[in-house]
C-alpha positions as CSV (number, residue, x, y, z in Angstrom):
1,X,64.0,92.5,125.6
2,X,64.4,96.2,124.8
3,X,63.4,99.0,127.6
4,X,60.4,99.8,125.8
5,X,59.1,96.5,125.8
6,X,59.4,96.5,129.4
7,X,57.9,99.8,130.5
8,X,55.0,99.1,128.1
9,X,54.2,96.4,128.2
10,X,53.9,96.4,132.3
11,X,50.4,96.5,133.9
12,X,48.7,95.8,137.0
13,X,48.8,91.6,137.2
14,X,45.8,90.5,140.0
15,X,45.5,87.2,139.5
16,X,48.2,84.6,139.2
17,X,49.0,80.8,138.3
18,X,49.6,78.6,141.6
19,X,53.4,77.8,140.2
20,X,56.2,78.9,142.1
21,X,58.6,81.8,141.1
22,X,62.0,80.0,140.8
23,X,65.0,81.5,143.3
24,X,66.6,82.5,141.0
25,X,63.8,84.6,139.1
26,X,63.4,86.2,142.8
27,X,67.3,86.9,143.3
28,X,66.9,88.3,140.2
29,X,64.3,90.5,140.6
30,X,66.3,91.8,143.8
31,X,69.2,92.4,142.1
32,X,67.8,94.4,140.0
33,X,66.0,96.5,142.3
34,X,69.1,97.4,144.1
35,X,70.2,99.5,141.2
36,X,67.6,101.6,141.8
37,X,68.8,105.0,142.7
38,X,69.4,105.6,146.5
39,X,69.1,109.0,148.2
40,X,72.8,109.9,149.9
41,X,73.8,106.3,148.9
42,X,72.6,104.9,152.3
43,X,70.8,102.0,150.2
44,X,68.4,101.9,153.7
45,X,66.0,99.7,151.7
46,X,65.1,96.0,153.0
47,X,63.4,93.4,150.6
48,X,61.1,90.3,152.3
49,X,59.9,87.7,150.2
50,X,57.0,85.9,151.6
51,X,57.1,81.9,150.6
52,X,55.4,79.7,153.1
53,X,51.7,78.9,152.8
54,X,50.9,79.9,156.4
55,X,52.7,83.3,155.9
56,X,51.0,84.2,152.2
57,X,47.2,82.8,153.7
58,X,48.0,85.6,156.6
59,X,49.4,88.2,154.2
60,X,46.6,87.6,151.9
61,X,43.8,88.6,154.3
62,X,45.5,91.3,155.7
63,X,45.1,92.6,151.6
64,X,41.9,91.6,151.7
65,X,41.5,93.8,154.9
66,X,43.2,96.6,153.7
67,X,40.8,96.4,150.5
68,X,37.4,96.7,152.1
69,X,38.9,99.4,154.1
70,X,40.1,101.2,151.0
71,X,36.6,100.9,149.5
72,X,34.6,101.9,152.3
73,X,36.8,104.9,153.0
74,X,35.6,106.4,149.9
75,X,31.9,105.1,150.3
76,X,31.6,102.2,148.0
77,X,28.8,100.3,148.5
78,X,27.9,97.2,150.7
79,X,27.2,95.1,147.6
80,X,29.8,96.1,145.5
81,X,32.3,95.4,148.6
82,X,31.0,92.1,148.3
83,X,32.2,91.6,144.9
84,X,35.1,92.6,146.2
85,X,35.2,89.7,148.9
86,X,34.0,86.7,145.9
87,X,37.0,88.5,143.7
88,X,39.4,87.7,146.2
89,X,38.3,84.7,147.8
90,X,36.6,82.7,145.5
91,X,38.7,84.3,142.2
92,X,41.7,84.8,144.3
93,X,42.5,88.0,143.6
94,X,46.0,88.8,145.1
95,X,46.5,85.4,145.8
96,X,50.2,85.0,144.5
97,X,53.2,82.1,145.0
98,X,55.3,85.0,146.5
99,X,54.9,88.5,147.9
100,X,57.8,90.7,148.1
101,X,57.5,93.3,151.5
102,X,59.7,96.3,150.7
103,X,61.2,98.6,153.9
104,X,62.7,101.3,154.8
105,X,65.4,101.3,157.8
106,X,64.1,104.9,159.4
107,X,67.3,104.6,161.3
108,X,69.8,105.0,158.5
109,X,70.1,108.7,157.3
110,X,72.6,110.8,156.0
111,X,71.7,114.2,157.5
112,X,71.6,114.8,161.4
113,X,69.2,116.6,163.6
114,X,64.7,116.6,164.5
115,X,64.9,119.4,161.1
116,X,65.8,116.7,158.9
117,X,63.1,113.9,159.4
118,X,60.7,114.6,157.4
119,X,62.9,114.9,154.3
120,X,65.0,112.0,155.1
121,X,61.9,109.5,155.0
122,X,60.8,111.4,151.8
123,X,64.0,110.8,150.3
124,X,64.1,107.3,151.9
125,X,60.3,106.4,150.6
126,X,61.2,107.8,147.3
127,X,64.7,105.5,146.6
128,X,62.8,102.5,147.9
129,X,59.7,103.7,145.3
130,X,62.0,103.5,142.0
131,X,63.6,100.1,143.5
132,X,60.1,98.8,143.3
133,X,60.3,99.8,139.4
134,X,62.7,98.2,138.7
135,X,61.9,95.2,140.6
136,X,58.4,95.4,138.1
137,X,60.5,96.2,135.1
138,X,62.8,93.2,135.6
139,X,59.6,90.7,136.3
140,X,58.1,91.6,132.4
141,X,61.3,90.4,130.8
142,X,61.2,87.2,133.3
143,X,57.4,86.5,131.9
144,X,56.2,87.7,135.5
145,X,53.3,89.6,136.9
146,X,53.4,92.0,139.8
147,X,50.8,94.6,140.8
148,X,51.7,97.2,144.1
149,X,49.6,97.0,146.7
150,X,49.3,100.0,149.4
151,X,46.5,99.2,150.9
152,X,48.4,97.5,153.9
153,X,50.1,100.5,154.5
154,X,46.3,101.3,156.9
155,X,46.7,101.6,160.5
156,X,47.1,98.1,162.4
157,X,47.7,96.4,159.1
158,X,51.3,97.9,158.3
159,X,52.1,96.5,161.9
160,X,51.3,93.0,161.2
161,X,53.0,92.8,157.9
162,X,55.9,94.3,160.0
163,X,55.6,92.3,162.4
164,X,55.0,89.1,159.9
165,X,58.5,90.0,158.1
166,X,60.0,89.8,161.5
167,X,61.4,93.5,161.6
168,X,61.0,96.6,164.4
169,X,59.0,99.8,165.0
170,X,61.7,101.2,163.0
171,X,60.9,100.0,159.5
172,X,58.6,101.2,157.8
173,X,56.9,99.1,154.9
174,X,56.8,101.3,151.4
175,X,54.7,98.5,149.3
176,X,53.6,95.1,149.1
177,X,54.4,93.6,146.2
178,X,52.7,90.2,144.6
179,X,54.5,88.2,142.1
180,X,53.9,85.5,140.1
181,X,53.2,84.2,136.4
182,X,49.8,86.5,135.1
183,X,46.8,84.0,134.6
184,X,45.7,85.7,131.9
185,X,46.9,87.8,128.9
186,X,48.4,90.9,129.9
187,X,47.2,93.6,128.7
188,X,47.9,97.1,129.3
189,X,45.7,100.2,129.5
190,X,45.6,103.3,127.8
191,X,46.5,106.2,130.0
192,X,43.8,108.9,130.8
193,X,45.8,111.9,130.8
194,X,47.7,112.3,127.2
195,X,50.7,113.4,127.1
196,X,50.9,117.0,126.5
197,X,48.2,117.4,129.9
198,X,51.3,116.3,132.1
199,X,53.9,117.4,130.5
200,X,55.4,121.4,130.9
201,X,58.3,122.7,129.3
202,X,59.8,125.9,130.4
């Protein structure tokens, strides 16, 4: 598969067959997220794939969570967050054989000193950002799905997810990441913006 294939033909998978992702479609998929760029080469990324059924169920309705939180933060209404709910649990929505958790160790940093924090995690959220790519790149030429998910990243749900990975206070979790073989037909979208409305040469 050439690069183009790949970045092109990627899009947002939400709903997924019930077959597993083989282990070695996962290591895979790891692997090649960990070439991924790395701010100061401190590779202060950490990568938790959810597998167990009691795990997934709990990670799946903290999404769920996170999702009628999203939708009523921005005023969507009560019967259209009820859609929402039959799209997840009766369509299963987000409901994927794996999940793959993605952290950042706030602990490891190259520069020293209070002045620095801010642009560490920056640099820090930004390395673990393009390992997701590449994790997404790597799952179109494996025949995989994946969509990211930041809705857990809310208040009290980033906690559990932590706390469900079995990691500290000092992680901090960058994006949530389903995977599994699309349901349907991929198929992806047009962009809004063309081209020359992001682009600026000087």
């Amino acid at each position: 598969m050439k690069l183009d294939d790949a970045i092109f033909g990627r899009a947002s998978v939400r709903y997924f067959e019930e077959e597993d992702v083989p282990d070695e479609h996962v290591r895979a998929l790891i692997e090649a997220a960990v070439r991924a760029p790395t701010a100061s080469g401190l590779e202060n990324w950490k990568f938790v794939v959810f597998r167990s059924k009691g795990v997934r169920e709990k990670l799946y309705s903290l999404i769920a969570e996170g999702m009628i939180r999203y939708y009523r933060a921005v005023n969507l209404a009560e019967e259209k967050i009820e859609k929402l709910r039959k799209r997840m649990y009766v369509q299963g929505m987000y409901r994927a054989p794996a999940y793959v958790a993605v952290f950042i160790d706030r602990r490891v940093r190259f520069l020293p000193g209070e002045d620095f924090d801010e642009l560490e995690f920056i640099w820090s959220v930004e390395s673990a950002a393009m390992a997701i790519q590449n994790l997404m790149l790597k799952a179109v030429e494996l025949g995989l799905g994946t969509v990211y998910i930041g809705v857990t990243n809310f208040p009290g749900i980033e906690e559990e997810v932590r706390e469900l990975a079995g990691l500290d206070e000092n992680h901090y979790l960058v994006g949530l990441i389903p995977v599994g073989y699309p349901r349907m037909e991929v198929k992806p979208r047009r962009r809004r913006k063309a081209l020359d409305d992001v682009l600026l040469f000087i």
